[in-house]
PyMOL Python script that loads the backbone (N, CA, C, O; Angstrom):
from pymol import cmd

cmd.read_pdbstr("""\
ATOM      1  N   UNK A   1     104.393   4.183   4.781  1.00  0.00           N
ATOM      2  CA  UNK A   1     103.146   4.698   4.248  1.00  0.00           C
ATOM      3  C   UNK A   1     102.478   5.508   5.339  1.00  0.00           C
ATOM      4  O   UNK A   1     101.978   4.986   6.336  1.00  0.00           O
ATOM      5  N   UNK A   2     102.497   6.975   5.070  1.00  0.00           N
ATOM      6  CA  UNK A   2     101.998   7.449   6.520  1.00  0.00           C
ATOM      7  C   UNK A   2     100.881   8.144   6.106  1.00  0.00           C
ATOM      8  O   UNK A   2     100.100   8.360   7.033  1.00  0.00           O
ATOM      9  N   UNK A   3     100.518   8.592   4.968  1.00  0.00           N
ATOM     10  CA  UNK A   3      99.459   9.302   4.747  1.00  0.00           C
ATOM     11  C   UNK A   3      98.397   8.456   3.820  1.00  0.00           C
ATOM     12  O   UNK A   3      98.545   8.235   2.619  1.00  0.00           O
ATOM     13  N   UNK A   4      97.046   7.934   4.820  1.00  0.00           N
ATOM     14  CA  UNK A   4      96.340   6.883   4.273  1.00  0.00           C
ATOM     15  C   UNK A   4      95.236   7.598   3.736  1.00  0.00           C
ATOM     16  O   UNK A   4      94.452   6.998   3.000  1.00  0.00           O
ATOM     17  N   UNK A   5      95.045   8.967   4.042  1.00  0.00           N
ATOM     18  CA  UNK A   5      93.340   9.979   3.689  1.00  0.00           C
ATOM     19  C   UNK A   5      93.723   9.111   1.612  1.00  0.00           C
ATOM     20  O   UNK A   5      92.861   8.788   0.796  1.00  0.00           O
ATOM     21  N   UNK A   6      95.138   9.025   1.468  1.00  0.00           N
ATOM     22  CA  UNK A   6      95.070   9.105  -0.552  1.00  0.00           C
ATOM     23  C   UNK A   6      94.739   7.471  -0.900  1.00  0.00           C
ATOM     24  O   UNK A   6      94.577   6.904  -1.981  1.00  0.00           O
ATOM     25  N   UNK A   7      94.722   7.153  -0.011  1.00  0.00           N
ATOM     26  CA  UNK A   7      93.843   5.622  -0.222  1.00  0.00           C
ATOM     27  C   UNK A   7      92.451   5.606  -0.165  1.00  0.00           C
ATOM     28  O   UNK A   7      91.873   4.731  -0.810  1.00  0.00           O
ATOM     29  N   UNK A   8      91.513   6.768   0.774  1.00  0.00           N
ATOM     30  CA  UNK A   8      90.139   6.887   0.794  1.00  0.00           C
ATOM     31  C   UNK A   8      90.124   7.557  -0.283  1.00  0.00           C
ATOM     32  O   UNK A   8      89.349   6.987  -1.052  1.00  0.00           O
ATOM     33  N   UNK A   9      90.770   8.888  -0.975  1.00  0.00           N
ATOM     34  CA  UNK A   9      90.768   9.513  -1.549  1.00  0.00           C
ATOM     35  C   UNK A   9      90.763   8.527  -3.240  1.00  0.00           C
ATOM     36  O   UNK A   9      89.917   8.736  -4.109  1.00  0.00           O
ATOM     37  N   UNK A  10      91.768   7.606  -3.355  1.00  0.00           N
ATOM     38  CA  UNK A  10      91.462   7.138  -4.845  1.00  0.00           C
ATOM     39  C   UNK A  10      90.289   6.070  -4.714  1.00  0.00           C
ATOM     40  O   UNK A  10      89.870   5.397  -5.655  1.00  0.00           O
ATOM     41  N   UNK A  11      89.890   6.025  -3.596  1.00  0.00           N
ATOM     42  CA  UNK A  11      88.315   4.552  -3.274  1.00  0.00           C
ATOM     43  C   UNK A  11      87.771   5.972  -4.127  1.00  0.00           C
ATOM     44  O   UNK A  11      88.051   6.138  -5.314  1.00  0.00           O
ATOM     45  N   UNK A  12      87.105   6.777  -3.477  1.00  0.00           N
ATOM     46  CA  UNK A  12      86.284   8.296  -3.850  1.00  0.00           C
ATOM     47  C   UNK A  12      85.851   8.599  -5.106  1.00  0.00           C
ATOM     48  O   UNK A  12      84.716   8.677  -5.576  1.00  0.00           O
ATOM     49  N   UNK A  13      87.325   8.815  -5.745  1.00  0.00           N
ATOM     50  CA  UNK A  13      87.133   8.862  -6.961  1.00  0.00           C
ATOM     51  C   UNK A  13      87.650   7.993  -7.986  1.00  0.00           C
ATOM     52  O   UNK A  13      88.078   8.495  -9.025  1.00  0.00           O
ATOM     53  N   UNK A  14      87.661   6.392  -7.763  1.00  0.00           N
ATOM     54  CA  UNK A  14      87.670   5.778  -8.553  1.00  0.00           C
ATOM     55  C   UNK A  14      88.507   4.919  -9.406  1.00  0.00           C
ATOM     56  O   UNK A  14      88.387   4.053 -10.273  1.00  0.00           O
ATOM     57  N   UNK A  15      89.852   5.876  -8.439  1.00  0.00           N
ATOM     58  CA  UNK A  15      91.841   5.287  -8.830  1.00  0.00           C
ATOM     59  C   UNK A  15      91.561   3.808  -8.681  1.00  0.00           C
ATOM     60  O   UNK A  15      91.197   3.798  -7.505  1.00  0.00           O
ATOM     61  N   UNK A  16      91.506   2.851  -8.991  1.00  0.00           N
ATOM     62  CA  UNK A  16      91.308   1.541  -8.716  1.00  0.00           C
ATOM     63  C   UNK A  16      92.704   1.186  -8.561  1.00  0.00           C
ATOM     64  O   UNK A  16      93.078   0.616  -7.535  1.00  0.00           O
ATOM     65  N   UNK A  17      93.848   1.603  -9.902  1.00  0.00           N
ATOM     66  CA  UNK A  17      95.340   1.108  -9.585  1.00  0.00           C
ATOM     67  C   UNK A  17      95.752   1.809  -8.723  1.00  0.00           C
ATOM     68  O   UNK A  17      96.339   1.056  -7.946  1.00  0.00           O
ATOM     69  N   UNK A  18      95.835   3.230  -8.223  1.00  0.00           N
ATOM     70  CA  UNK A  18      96.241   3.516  -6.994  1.00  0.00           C
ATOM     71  C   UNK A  18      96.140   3.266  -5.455  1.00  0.00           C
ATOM     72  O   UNK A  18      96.861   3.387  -4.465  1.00  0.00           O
ATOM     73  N   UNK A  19      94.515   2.738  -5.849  1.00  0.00           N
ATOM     74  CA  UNK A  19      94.005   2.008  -4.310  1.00  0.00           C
ATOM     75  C   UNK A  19      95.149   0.745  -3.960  1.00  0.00           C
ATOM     76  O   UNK A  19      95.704   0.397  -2.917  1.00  0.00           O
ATOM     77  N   UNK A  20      95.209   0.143  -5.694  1.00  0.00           N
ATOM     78  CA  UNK A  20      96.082  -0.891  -5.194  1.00  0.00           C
ATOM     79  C   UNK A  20      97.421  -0.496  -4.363  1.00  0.00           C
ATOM     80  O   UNK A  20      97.561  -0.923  -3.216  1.00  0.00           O
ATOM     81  N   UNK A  21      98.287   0.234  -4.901  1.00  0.00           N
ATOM     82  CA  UNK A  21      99.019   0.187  -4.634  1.00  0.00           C
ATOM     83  C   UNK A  21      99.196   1.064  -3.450  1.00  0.00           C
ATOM     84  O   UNK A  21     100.373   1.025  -3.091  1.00  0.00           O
ATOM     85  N   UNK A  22      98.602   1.698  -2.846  1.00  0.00           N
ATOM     86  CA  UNK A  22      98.653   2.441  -1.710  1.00  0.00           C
ATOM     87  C   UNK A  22      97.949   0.893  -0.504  1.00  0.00           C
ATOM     88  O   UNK A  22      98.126   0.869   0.714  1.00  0.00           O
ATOM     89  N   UNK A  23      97.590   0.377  -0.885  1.00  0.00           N
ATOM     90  CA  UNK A  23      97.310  -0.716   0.131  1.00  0.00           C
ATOM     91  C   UNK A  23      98.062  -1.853   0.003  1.00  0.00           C
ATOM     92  O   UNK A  23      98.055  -2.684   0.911  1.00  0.00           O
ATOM     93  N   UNK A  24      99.194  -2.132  -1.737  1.00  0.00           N
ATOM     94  CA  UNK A  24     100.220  -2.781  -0.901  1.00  0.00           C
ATOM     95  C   UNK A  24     101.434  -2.316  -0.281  1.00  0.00           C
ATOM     96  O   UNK A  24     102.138  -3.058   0.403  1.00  0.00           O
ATOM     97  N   UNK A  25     101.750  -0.857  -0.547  1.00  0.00           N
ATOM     98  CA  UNK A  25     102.091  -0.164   0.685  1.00  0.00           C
ATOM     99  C   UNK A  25     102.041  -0.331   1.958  1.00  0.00           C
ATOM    100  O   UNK A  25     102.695  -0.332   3.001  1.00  0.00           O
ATOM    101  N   UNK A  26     101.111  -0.461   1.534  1.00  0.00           N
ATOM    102  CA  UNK A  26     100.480  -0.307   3.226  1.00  0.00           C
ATOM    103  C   UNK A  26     100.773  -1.249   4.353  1.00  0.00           C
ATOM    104  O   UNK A  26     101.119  -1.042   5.517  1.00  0.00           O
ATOM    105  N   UNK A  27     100.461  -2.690   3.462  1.00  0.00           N
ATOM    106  CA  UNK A  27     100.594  -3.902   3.998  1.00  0.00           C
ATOM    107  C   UNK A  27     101.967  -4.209   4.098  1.00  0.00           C
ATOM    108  O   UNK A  27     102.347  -4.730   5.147  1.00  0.00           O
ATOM    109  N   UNK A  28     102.851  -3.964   3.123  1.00  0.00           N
ATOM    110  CA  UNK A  28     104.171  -4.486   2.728  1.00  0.00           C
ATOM    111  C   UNK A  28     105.247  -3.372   4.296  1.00  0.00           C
ATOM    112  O   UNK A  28     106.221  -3.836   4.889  1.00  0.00           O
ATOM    113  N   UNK A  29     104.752  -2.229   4.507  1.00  0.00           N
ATOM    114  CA  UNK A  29     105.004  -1.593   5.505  1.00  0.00           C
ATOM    115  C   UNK A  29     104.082  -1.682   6.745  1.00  0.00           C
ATOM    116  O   UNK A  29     104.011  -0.619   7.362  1.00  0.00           O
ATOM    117  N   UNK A  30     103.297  -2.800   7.297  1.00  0.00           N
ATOM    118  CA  UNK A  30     102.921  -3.437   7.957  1.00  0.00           C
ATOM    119  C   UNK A  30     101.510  -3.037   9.118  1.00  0.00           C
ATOM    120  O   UNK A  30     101.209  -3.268  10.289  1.00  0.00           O
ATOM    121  N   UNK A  31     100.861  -2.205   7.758  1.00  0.00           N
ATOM    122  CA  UNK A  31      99.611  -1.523   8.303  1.00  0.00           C
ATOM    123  C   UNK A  31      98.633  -2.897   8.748  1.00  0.00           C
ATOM    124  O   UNK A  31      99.032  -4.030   8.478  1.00  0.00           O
ATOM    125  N   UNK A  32      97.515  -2.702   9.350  1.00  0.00           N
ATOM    126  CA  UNK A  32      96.716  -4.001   9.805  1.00  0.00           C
ATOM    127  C   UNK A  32      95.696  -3.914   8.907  1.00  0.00           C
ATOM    128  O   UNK A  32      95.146  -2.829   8.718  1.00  0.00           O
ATOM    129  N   UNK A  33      95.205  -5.362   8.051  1.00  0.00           N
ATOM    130  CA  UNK A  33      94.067  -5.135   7.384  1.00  0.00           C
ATOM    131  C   UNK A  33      92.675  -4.780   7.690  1.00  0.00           C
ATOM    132  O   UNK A  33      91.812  -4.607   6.829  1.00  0.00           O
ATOM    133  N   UNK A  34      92.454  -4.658   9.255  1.00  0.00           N
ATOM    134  CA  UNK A  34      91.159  -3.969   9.853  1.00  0.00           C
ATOM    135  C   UNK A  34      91.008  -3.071   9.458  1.00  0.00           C
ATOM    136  O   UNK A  34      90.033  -2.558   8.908  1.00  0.00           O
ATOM    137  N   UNK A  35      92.737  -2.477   9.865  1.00  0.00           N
ATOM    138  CA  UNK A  35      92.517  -0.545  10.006  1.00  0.00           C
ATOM    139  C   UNK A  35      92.110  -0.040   9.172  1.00  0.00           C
ATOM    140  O   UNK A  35      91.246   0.833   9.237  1.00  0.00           O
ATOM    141  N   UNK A  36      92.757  -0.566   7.929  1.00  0.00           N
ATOM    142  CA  UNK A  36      92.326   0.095   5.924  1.00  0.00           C
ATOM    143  C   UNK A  36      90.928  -0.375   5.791  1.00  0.00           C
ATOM    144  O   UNK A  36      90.269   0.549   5.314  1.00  0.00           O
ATOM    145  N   UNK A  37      90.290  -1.285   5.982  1.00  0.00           N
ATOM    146  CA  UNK A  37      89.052  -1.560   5.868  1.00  0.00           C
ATOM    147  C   UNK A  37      88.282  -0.642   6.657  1.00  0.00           C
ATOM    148  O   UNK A  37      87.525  -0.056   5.883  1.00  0.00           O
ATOM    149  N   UNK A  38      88.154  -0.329   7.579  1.00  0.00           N
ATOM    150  CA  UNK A  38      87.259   0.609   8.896  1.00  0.00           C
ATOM    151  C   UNK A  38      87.626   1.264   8.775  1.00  0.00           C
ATOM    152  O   UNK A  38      86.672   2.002   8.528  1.00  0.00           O
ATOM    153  N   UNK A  39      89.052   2.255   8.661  1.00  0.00           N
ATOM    154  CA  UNK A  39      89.440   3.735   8.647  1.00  0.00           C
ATOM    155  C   UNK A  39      89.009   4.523   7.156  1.00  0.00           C
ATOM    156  O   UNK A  39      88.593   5.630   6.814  1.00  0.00           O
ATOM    157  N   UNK A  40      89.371   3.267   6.533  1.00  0.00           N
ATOM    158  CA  UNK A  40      89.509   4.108   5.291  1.00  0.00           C
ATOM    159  C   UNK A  40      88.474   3.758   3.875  1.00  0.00           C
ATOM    160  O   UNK A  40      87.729   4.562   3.316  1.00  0.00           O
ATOM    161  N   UNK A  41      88.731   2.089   3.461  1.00  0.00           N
ATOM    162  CA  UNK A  41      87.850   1.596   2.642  1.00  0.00           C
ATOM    163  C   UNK A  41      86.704   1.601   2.635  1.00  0.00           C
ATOM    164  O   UNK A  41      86.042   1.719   1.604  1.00  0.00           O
ATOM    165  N   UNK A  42      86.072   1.434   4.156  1.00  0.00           N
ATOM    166  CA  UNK A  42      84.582   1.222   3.874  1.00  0.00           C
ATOM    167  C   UNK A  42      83.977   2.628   3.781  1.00  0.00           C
ATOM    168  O   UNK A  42      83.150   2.943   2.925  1.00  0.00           O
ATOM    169  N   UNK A  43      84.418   3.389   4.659  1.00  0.00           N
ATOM    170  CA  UNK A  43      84.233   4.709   4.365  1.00  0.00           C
ATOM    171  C   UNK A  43      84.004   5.087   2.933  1.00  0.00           C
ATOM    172  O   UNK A  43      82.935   5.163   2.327  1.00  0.00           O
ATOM    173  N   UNK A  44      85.185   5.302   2.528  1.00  0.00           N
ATOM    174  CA  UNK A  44      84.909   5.907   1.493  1.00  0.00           C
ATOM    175  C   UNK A  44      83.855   5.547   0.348  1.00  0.00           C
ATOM    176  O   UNK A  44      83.269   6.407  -0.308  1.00  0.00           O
ATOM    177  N   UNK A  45      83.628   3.689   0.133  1.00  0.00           N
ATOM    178  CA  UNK A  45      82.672   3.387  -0.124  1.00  0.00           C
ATOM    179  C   UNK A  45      81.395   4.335   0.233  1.00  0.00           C
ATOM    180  O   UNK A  45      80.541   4.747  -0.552  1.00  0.00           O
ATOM    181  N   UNK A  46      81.467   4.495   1.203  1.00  0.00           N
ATOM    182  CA  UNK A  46      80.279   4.910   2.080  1.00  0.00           C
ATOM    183  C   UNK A  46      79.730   6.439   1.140  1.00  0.00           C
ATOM    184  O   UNK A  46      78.676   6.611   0.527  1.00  0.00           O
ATOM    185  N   UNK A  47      81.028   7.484   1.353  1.00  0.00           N
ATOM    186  CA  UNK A  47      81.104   8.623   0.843  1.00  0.00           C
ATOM    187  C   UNK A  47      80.671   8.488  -0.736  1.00  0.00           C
ATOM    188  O   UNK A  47      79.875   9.369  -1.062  1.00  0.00           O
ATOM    189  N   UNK A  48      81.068   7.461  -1.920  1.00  0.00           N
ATOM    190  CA  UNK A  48      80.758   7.878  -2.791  1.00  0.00           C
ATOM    191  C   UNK A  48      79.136   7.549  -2.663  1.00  0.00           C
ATOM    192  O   UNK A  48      78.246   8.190  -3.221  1.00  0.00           O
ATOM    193  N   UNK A  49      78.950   6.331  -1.747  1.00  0.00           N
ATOM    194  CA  UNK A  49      76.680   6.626  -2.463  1.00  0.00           C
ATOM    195  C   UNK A  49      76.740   7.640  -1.644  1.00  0.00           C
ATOM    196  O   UNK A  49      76.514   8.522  -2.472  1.00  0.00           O
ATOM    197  N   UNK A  50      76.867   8.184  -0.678  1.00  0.00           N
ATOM    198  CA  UNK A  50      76.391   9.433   0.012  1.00  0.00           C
ATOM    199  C   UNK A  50      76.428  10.478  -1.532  1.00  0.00           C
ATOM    200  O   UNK A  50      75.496  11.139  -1.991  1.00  0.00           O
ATOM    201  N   UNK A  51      77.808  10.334  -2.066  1.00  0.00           N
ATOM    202  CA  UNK A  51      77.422  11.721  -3.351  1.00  0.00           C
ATOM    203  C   UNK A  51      76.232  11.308  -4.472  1.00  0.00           C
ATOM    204  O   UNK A  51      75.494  12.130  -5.015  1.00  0.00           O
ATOM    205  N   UNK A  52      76.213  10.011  -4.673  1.00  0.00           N
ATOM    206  CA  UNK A  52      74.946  10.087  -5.236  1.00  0.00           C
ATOM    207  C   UNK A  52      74.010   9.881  -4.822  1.00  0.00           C
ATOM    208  O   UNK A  52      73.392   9.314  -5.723  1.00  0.00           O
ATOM    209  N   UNK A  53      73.248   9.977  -3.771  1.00  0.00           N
ATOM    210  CA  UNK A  53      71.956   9.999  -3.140  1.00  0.00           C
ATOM    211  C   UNK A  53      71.925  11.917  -3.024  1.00  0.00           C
ATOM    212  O   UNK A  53      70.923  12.543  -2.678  1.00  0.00           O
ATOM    213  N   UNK A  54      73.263  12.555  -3.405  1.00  0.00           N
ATOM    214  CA  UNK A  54      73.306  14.420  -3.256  1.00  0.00           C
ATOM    215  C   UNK A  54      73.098  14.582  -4.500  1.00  0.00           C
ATOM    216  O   UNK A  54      72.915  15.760  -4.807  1.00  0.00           O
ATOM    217  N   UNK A  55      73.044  13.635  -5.571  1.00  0.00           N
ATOM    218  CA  UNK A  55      73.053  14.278  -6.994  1.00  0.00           C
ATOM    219  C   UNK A  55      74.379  14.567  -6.891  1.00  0.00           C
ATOM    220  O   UNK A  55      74.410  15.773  -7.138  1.00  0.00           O
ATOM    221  N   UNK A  56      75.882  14.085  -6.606  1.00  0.00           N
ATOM    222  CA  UNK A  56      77.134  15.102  -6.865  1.00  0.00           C
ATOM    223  C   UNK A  56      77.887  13.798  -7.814  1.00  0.00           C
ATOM    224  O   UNK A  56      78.880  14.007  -8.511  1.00  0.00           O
ATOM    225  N   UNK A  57      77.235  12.483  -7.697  1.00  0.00           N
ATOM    226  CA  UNK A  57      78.123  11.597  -8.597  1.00  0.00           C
ATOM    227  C   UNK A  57      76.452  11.110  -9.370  1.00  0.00           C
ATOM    228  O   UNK A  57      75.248  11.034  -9.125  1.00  0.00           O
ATOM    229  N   UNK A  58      77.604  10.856 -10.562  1.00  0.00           N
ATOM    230  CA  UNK A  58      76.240   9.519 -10.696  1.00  0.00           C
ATOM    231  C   UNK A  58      76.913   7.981 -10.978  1.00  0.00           C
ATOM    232  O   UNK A  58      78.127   7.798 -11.059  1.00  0.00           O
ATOM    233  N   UNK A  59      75.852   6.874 -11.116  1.00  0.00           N
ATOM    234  CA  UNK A  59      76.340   5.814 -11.542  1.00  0.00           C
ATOM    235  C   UNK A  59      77.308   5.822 -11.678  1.00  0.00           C
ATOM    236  O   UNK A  59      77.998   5.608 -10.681  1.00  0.00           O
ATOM    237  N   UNK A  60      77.860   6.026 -12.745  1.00  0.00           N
ATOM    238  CA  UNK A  60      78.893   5.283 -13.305  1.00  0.00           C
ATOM    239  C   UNK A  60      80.720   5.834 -12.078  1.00  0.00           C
ATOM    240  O   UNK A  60      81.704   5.102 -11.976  1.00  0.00           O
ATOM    241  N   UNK A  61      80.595   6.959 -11.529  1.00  0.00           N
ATOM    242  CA  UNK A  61      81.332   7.358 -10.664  1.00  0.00           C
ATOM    243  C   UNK A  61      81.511   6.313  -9.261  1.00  0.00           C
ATOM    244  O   UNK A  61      82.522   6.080  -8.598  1.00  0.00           O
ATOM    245  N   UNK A  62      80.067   5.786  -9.107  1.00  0.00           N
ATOM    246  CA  UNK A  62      80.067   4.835  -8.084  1.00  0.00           C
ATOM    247  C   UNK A  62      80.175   3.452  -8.705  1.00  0.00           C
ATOM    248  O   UNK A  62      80.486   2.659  -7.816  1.00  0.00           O
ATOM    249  N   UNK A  63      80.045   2.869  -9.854  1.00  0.00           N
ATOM    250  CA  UNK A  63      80.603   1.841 -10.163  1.00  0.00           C
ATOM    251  C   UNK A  63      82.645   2.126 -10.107  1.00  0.00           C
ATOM    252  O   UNK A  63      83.322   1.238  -9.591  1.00  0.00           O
ATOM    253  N   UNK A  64      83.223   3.181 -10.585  1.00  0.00           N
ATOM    254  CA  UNK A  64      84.340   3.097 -11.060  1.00  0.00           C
ATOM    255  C   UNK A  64      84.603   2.879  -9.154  1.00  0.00           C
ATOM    256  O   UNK A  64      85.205   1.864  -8.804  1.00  0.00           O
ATOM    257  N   UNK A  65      84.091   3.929  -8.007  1.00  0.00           N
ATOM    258  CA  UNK A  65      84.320   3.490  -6.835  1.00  0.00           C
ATOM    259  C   UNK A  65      84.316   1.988  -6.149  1.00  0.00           C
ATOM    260  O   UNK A  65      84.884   1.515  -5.165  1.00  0.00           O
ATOM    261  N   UNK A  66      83.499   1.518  -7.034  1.00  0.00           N
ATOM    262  CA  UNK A  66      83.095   0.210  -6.299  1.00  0.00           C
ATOM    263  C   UNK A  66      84.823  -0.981  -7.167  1.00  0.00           C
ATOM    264  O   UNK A  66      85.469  -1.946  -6.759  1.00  0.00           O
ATOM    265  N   UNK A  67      84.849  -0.343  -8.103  1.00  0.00           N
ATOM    266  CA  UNK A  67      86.116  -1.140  -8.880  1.00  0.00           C
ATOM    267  C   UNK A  67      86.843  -0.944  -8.229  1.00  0.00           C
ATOM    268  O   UNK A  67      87.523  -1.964  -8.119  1.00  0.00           O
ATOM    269  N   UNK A  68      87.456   0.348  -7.212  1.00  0.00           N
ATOM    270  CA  UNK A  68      88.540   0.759  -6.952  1.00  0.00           C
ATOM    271  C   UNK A  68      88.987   0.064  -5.543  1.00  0.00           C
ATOM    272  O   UNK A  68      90.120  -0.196  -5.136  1.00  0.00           O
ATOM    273  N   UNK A  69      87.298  -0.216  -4.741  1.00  0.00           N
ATOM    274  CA  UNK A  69      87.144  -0.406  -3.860  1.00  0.00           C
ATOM    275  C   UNK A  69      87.500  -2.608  -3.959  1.00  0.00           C
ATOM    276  O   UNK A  69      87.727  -3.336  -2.993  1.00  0.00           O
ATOM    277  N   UNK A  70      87.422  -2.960  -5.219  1.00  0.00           N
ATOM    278  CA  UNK A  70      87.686  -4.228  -5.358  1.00  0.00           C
ATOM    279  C   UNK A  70      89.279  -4.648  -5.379  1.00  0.00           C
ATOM    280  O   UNK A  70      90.111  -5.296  -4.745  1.00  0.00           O
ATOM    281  N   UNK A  71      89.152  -3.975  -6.339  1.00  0.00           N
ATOM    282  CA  UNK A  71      90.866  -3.857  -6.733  1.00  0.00           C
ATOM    283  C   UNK A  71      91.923  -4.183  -5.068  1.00  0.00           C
ATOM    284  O   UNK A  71      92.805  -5.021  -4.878  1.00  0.00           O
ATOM    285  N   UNK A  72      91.346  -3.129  -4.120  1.00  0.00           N
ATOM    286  CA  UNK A  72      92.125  -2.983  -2.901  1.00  0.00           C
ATOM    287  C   UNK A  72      91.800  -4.067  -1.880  1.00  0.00           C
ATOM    288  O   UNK A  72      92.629  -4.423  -1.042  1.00  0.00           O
ATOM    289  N   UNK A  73      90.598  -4.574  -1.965  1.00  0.00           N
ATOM    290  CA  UNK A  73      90.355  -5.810  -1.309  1.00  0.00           C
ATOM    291  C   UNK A  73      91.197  -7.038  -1.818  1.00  0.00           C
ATOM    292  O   UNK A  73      91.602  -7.933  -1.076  1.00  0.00           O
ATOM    293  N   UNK A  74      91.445  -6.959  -3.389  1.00  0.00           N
ATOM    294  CA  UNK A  74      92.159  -8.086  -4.055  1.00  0.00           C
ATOM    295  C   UNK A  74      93.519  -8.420  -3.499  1.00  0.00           C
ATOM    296  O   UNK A  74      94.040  -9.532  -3.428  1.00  0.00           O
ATOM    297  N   UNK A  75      94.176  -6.824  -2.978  1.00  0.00           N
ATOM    298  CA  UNK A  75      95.387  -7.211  -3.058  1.00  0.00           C
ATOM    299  C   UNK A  75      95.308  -7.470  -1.182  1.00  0.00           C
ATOM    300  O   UNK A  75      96.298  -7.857  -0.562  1.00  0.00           O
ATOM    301  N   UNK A  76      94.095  -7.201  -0.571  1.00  0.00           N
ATOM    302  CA  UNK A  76      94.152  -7.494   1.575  1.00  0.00           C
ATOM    303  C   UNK A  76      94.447  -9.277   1.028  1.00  0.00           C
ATOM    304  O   UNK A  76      95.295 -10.112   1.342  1.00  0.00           O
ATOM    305  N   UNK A  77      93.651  -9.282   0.385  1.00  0.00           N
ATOM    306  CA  UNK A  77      92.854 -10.879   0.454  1.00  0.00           C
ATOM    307  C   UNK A  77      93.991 -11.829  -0.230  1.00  0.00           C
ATOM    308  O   UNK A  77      93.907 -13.053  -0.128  1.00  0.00           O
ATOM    309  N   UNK A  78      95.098 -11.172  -0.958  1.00  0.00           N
ATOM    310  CA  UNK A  78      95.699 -12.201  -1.187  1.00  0.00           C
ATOM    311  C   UNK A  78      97.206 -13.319  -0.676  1.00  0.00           C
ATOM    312  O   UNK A  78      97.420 -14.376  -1.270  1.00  0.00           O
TER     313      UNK A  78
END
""", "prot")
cmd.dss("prot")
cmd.show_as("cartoon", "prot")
cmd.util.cbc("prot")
cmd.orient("prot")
């Protein structure tokens, strides 16, 4: 798994099954669960309220983020 930006990238917009599976990628090829959390997950969390505090998402874009963003914790945590 070498290209992790498409793991911030489906947190962003909301891929919830792709988050998954790009993070058990990730893990199963022996990424560290810090790194995806701090490099990439929380971030992007971060990025989608940043678009709606710009007016560029609304609600419901940052709920589907926040799903996507669960989904990928489900599979660190299990």
């Amino acid at each position: 798994m070498g290209d992790l930006q498409q793991l911030y990238d489906a947190v962003v917009e909301g891929n919830a099954a792709q988050a998954r599976a790009i993070v058990a990628g990730a893990l199963t090829a022996g990424r560290d669960r810090r790194e995806l959390l701090d490099k990439y997950l929380y971030p992007a969390i971060d990025e989608a309220g940043r678009r709606v505090k710009m007016n560029e998402y609304v609600m419901p874009d940052l709920l589907a983020a926040a799903r996507a963003l669960k989904g990928a914790l489900e599979v660190i945590n299990a």
